[in-house]
C-alpha positions in Angstrom: -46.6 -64.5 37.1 -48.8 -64.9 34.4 -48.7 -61.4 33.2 -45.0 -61.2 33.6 -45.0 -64.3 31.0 -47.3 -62.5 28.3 -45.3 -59.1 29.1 -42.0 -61.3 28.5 -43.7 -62.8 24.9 -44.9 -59.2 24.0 -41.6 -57.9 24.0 -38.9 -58.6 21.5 -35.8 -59.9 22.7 -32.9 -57.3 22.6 -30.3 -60.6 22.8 -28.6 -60.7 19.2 -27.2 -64.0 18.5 -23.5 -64.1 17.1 -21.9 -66.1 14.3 -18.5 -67.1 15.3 -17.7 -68.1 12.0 -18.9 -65.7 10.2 -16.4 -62.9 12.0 -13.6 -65.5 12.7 -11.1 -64.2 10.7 -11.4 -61.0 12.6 -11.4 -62.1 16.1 -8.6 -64.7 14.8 -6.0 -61.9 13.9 -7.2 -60.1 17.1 -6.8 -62.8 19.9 -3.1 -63.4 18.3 -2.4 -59.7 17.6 -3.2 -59.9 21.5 -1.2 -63.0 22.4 1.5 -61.6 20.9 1.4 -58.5 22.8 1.1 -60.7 25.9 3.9 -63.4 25.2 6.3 -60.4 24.5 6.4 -60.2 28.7 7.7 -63.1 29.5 10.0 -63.7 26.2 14.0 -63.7 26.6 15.4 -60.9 24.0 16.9 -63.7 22.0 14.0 -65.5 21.6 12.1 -62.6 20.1 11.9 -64.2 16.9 9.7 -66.4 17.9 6.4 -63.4 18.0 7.0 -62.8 14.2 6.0 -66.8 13.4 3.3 -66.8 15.6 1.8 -63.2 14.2 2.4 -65.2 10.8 0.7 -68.1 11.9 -2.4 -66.3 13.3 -2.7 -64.6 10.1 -2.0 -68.2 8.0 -4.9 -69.0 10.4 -7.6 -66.0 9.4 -7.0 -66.2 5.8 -7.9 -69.8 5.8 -10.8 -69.1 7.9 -12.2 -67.5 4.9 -12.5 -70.9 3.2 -16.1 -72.0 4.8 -17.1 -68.4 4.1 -17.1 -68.7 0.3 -20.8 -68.6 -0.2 -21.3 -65.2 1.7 -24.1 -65.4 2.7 -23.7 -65.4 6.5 -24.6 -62.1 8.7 -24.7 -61.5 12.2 -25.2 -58.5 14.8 -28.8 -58.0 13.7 -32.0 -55.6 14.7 -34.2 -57.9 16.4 -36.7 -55.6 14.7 -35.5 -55.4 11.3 -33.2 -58.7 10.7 -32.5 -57.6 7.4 -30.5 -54.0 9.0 -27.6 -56.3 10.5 -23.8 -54.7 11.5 -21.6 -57.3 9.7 -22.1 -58.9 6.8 -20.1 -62.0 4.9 -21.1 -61.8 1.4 -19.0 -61.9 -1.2 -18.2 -58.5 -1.2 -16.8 -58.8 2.3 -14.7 -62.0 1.4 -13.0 -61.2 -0.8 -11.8 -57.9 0.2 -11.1 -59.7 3.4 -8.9 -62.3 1.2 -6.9 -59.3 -0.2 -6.3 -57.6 3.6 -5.1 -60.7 5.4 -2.9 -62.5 2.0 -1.7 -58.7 2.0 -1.0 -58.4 5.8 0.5 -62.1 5.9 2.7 -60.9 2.8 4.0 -57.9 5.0 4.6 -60.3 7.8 7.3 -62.1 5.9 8.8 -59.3 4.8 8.8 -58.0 8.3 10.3 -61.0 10.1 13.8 -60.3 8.9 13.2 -56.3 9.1 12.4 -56.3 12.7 15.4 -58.2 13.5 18.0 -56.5 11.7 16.7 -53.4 12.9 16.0 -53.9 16.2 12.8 -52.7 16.7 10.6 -53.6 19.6 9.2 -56.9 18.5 6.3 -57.3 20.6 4.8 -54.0 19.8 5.3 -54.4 16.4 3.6 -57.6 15.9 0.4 -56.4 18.2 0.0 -53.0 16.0 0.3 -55.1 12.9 -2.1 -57.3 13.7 -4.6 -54.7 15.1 -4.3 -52.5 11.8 -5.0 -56.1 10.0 -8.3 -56.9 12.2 -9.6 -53.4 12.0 -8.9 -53.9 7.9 -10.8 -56.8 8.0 -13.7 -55.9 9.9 -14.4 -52.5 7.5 -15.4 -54.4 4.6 -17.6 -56.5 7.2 -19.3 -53.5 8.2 -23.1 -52.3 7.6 -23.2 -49.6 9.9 -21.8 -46.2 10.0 -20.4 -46.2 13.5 -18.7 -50.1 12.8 -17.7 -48.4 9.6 -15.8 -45.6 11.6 -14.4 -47.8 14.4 -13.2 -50.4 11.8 -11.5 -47.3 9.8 -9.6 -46.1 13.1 -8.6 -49.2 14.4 -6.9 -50.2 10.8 -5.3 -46.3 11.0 -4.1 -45.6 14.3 -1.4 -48.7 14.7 -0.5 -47.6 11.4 1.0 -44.3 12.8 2.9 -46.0 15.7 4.3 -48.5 13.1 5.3 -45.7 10.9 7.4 -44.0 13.1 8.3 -48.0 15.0 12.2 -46.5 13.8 13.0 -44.6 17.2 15.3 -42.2 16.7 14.5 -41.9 13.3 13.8 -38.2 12.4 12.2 -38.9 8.6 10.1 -41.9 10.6 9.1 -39.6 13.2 8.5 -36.6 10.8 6.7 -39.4 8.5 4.5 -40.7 11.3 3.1 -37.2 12.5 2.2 -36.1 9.1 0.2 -39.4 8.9 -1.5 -38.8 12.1 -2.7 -35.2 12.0 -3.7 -35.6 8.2 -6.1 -38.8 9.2 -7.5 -37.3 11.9 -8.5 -34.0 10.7 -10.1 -36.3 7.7 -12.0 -38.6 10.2 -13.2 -35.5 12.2 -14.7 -34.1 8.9 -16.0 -37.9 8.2 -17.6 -37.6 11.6 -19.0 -35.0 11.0 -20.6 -36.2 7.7 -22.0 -39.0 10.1 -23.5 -37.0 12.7 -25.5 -34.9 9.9 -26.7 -38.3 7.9 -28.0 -39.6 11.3 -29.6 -36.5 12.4 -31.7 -36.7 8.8 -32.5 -40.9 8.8 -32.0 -41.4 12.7 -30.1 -44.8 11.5 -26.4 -45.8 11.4 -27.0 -49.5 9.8 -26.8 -48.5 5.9 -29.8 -50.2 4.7 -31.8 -48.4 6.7 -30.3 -45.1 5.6 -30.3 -46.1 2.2 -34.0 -46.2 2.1 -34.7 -43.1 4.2 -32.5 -40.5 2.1 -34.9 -41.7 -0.5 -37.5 -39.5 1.3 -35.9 -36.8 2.5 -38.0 -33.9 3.4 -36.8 -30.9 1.3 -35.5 -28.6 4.9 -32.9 -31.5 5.7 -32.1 -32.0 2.1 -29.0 -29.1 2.4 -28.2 -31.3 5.3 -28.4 -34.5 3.7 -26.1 -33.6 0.9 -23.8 -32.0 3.1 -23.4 -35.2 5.6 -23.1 -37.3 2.3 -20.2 -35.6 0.7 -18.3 -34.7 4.3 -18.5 -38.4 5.1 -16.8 -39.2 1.7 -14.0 -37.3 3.0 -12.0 -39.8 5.6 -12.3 -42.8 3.1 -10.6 -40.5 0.5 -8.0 -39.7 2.7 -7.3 -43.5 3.3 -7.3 -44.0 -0.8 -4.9 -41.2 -1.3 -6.9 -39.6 -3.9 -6.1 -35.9 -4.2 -6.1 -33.5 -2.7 -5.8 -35.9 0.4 -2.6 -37.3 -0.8 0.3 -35.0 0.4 1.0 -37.1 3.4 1.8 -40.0 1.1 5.4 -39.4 -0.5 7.2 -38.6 2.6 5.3 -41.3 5.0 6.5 -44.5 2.6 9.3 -42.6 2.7 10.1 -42.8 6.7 7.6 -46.3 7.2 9.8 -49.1 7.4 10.0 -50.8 3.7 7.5 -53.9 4.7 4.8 -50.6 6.4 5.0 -48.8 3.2 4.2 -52.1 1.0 1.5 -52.4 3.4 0.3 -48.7 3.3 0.2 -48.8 -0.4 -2.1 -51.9 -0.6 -4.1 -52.6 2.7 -4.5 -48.5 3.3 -6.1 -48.7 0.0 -8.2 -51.9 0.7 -9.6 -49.7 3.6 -10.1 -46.6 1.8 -11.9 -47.9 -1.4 -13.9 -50.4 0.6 -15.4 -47.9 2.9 -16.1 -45.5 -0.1 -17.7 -48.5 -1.7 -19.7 -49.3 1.2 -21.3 -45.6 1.8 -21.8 -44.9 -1.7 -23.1 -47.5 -3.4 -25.4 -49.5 -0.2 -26.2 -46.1 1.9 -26.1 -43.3 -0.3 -27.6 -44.4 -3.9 -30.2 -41.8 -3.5 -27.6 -39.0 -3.6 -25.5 -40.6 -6.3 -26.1 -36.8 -8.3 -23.9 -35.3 -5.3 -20.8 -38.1 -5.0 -20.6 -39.5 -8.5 -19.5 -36.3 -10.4 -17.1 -35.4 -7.0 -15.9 -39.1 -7.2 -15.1 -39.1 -10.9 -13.0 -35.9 -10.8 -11.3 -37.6 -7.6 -10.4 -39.9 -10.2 -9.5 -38.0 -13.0 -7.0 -35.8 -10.5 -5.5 -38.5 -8.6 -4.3 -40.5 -11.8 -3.2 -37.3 -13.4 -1.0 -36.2 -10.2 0.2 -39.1 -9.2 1.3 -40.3 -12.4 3.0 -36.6 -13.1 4.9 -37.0 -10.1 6.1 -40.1 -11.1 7.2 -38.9 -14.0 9.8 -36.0 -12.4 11.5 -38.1 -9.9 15.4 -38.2 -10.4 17.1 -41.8 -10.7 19.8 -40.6 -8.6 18.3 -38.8 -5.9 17.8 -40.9 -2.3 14.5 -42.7 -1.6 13.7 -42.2 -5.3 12.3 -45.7 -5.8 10.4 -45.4 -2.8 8.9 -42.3 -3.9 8.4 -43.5 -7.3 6.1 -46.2 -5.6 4.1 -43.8 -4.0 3.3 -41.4 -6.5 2.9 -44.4 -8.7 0.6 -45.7 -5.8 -0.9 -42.7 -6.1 -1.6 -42.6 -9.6 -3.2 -46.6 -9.7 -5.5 -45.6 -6.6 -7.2 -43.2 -10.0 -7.8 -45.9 -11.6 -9.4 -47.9 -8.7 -12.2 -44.9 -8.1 -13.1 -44.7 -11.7 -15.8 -47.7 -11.3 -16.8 -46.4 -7.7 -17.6 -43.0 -9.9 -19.4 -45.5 -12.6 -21.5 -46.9 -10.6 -23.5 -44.2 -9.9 -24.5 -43.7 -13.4 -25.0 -47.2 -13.8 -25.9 -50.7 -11.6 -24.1 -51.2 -8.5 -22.3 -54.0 -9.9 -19.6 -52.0 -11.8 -17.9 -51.8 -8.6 -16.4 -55.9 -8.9 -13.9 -53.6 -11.5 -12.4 -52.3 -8.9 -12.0 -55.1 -6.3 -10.6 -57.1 -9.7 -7.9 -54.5 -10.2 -7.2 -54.1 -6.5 -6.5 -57.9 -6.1 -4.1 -57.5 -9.4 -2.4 -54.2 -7.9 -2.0 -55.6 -4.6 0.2 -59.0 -5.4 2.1 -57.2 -7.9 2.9 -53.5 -5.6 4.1 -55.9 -2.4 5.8 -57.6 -5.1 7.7 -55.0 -6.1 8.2 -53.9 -2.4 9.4 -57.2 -1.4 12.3 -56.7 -4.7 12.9 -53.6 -2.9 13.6 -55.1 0.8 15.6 -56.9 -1.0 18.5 -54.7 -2.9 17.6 -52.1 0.2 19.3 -54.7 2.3 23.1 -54.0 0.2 22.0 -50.6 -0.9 19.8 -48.5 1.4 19.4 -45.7 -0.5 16.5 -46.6 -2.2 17.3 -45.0 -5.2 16.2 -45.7 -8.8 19.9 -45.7 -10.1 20.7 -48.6 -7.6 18.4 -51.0 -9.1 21.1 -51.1 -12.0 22.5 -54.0 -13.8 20.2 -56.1 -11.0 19.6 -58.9 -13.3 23.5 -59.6 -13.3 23.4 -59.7 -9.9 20.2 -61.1 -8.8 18.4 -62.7 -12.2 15.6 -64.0 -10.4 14.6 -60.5 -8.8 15.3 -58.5 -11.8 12.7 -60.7 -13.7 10.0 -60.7 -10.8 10.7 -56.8 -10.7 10.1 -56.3 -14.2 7.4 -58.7 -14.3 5.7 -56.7 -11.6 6.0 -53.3 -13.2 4.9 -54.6 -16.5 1.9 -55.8 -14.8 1.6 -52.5 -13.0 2.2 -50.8 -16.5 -0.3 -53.0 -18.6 1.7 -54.2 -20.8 2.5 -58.3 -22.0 3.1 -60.7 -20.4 1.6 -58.6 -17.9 -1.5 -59.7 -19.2 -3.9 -59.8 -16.1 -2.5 -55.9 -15.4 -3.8 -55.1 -18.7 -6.9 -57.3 -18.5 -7.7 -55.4 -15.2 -7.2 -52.1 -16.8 -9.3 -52.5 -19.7 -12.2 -53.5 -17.2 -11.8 -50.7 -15.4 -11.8 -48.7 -18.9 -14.7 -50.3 -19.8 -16.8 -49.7 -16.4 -16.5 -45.7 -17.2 -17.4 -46.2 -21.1 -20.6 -48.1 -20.1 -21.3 -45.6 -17.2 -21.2 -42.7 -20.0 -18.3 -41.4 -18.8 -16.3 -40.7 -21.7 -13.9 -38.4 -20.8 -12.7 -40.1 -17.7 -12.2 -43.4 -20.0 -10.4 -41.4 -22.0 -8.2 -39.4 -19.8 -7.3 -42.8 -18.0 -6.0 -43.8 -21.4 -3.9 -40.8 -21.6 -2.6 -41.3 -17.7 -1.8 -45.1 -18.8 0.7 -43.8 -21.7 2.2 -41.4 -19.4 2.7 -44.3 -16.9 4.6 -46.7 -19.5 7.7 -43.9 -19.4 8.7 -44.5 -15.6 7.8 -48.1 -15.4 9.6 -49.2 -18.6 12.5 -46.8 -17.6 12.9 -48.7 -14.5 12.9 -52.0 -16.2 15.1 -51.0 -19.1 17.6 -50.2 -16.1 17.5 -53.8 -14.5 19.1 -55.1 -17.5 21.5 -52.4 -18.5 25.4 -53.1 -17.7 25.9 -52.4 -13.8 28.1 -50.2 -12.9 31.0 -50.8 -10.0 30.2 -54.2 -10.1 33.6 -55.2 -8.5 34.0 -54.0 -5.4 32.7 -54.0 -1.6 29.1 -53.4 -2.4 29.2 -55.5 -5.6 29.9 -58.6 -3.1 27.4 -57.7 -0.9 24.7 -57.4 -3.7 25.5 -61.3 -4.1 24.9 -62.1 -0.8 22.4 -64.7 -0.2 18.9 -63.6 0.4 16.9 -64.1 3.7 14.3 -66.7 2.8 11.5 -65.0 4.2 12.2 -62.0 2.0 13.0 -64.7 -0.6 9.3 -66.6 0.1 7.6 -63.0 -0.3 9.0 -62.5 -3.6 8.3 -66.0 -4.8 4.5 -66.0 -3.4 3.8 -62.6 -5.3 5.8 -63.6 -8.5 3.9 -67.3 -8.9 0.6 -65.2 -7.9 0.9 -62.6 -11.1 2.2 -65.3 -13.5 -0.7 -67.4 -12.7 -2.7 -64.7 -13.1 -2.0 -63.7 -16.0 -2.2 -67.3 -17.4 -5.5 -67.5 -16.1 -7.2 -64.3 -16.0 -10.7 -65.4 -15.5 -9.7 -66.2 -11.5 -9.6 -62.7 -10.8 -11.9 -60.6 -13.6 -14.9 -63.1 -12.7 -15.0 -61.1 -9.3 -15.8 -57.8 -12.2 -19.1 -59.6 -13.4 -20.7 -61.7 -10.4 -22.7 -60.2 -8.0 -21.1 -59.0 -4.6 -23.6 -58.0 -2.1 -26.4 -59.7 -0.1 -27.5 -56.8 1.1 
């Protein structure tokens, strides 16, 4: 007995203690995205409704769970043997992306509520994939391993396909949704690949750990090391849409339901920039010679394509706003990997440039796809043309519209869009990266044409304004589209007035660990 009581003391305990508040706001949005799925059984057809207010609650509930995690400095899921290698991690870092996924996801809820309806899609399965794609969005920035890393990316991605093509019978959904879904996972196969050749050269997933073997790396795995370090890159590009991993992104917002897209063009990106973040800058600093250069002309294409695209789309052709959106999407995910590439000439720090323009780009892009629920409601062809004479019709909307694309342009009052940019500009000039500062300049004139053209058209004379769909375009607005548009609207204005809120996340430090 006695032995058995030293043997016990000897040997360190393999029990992990959890901190429940520390990953409440994902097992919140999880246990509702669940009780949703359940409640859908044994709820009458008419009282379907009822699932979209509770998802919206449950994710009301796991933003402001956030609130006693302000500090970040909380961690949990740690090696017994190493406490400082732990699987999820509540800094600051992970708050504030989380802030951005769940605002973001509770956004798309709203706009959803009155999509779902109208359209008659399966209620309970939508609400259960939203939410899962929300928790597994959450949990990524969270993450400090490389297999939590690849489980949080899938679970944020694979209700995202089923919601994509959620329009049954719907051959651009359907056509949209299997595009998405072969493109991801040939990426994540490669990213898994990457994986499975960093741990054959550290024999660690947690990314401390690698971190600080791939600083000795003896020189037969280095080939291997490299190679595992750039494929892993791969799956977290795919999710930012930077090219050449962007093709799939025009025609899916185009066949997503409007609120899916919105939520696509924001929390996708949360998920890809986060992860890239995450293996770059904490696990592979070593090999910052082999992603830094590939990162930085990741940027330099994306914001070049995408805002070229942009450019060429026709006002009258159908689902050319949409599109417009995505290449524009496209084009501002650039802009967002410029500091990722900075930081590895630099301090890790450079990164808060990026989480400072994402929170900008986020309120304002599901502001602008909120407007677009909106006029899609009396004019479903989504196309540029149809947008106007809209402050004649709908003043309030045509000056959150404008607003919004002013911000996403840079230009005043849009003051926190330019603010944002000209961190982001300044993150590559004091990383030595000239030419990428100045080629984002150049991309950010070429952006003013498209968004200014669309806002020159919300206040031009409308045309057909009499008529059947003149009415209609007066019709009153449903509130929860109507609350969406409001929330993202007071959001930029404030920030605008007040900066500082959101650029302070540029200069403080993120990480713990």
């Amino acid at each position: 007995m006695t032995a058995l009581t030293v043997l016990a003391a000897e040997t360190p305990s393999l029990v992990q203690s959890v901190d429940w508040l520390a990953i409440a706001p994902v097992v919140i949005t999880a246990v509702v995205g669940l009780a949703v799925l359940v409640a859908d059984l044994f709820t009458a057809e008419r009282h379907k409704p009822v699932l979209g207010w509770i998802a919206v609650a449950g994710l009301v509930a796991a933003t402001a769970s956030l609130l006693p995690l302000r500090a970040g400095d909380r961690s949990t899921f740690c090696l017994t043997a190493d406490p400082e290698a732990c699987s999820y991690v509540a800094d600051h870092f992970t708050v504030v992306v989380q802030f951005l996924v769940l605002a973001g996801a509770l956004l798309t809820a709203l706009l959803s509520v009155t999509a779902v309806r109208e359209t008659r899609m399966p209620a309970g399965e939508y609400w259960f994939l939203l939410l899962s794609s929300a928790a597994g969005a959450a949990l990524l920035p969270a993450s400090r391993d490389l297999a939590t890393l690849i489980v949080a990316l899938e679970v944020a991605s694979l209700p995202a396909f089923a919601l994509v093509g959620m329009r049954r019978g719907d051959r651009l959904s359907s056509e949209a949704a299997l595009k998405f879904f072969l493109s991801s996972v040939t990426a994540t196969a490669v990213s898994l690949m990457g994986v499975s050749f960093v741990y054959a050269v550290t024999g660690s997933m947690h990314l401390t750990q690698v971190a600080d073997r791939l600083e000795d790396v003896p020189a037969q795995l280095d080939t291997l090391a490299m190679a595992g370090v750039a494929l892993t890159l791969v799956g977290f590009a795919f999710k930012t849409a930077a090219v050449p991993f962007h093709f799939w992104v025009p025609d899916t917002y185009v066949g997503a339901p409007l609120p899916i897209a919105g939520y696509l063009s924001v929390i996708g990106k949360a998920v890809g920039f986060t992860g890239l973040i995450l293996v770059t800058v904490i696990a592979f600093p070593a090999y910052a010679q082999v992603w830094g250069p590939a990162v930085a002309v990741l940027a330099a294409l994306t914001m070049t394509l995408g805002n070229a695209a942009a450019v060429r789309q026709s006002a009258d052709r159908p689902n050319s706003a949409v599109r417009l959106l995505a290449w524009s999407s496209v084009g501002q995910a650039g802009y967002l990997l410029v500091p990722i590439a900075a930081a590895a000439y630099s301090e890790r720090d450079q990164i808060g440039s990026t989480l400072a323009y994402a929170l900008m780009y986020a309120a304002v892009n599901l502001g602008a796809f909120a407007v677009a629920a909106l006029v899609a409601r009396t004019k479903p062809l989504h196309r540029i043309s149809d947008y106007r004479g809209l402050y004649a019709e709908r003043p309030l909307a045509a000056l959150s519209l404008a607003f919004f694309l002013l911000c996403l342009a840079g230009l005043p009052p849009g003051i926190i869009g330019l603010f944002a940019k000209v961190t982001v500009f300044q993150s590559a000039v004091d990383a030595g990266l000239g030419w990428l500062a100045v080629l984002m300049a150049v991309n950010v004139v070429i952006a003013l044409y498209y968004y200014l053209r669309w806002t020159a058209l919300l206040f031009r004379a409308p045309e057909g304004a009499e008529g059947p769909e003149g009415a209609g375009a007066r019709t009153k607005a449903p509130w929860p589209v109507a609350a969406a548009i409001v929330a993202t609207a007071i959001t930029a204005v404030v920030l605008s007035g007040a900066p500082q809120l959101v650029l302070r996340v540029a200069s403080g430090s993120l990480f713990t660990q």
